[in-house]
C-alpha angles and dihedrals in degrees: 000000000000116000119230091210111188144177125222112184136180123201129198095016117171139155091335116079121247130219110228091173158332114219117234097196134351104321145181130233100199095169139006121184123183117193118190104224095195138088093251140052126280141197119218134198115201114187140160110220114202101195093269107039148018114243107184124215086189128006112198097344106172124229122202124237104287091357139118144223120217102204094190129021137143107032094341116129135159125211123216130192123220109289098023112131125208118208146174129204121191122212092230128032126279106354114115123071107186136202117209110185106185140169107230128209088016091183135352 
């Protein structure tokens, strides 16, 4: 079965959170890197909402000045059902570009 592998990225994201994505199937989240673009250091939350609950991947993770943070790297994988929505929140405006990099429709 061919995989429909796909990146979703947000840029600039502060104190609001940003949607990265909303699943659409049964989908896979293979990597997730978060770089602070600023000249001071940053916390990030990192979290999958699924309608109801916030489930977080990370809760107040620093990242250095200029640095990043990879969430999920080697044979981790997370797994998301349709209509889950991954998000990231920064603790100061506009300092945190991420890269999502995701399998989508996993298995029908």
């Amino acid at each position: 079965m061919a995989q429909n592998f796909r990146r979703y990225i947000a840029r600039n994201t502060g104190t609001s959170a940003a949607t990265l994505f909303t699943a659409d199937s049964y989908d896979t989240i293979v990597g997730i890197r978060c770089c602070n673009t600023t000249s001071s250091a940053v916390t990030i939350d990192v979290y999958i909402n699924d309608g109801s609950n916030d489930y977080y991947l990370v809760k107040t993770a620093p990242v250095p000045t200029v640095g990043s943070l990879e969430l999920i790297d080697g044979g981790s994988k997370i797994i998301v059902d349709n209509g889950d929505i991954l998000k990231v929140i920064s603790s100061a405006s506009s300092s945190i570009d991420t890269w999502v990099s995701a399998i989508d429709a996993i298995s029908t």
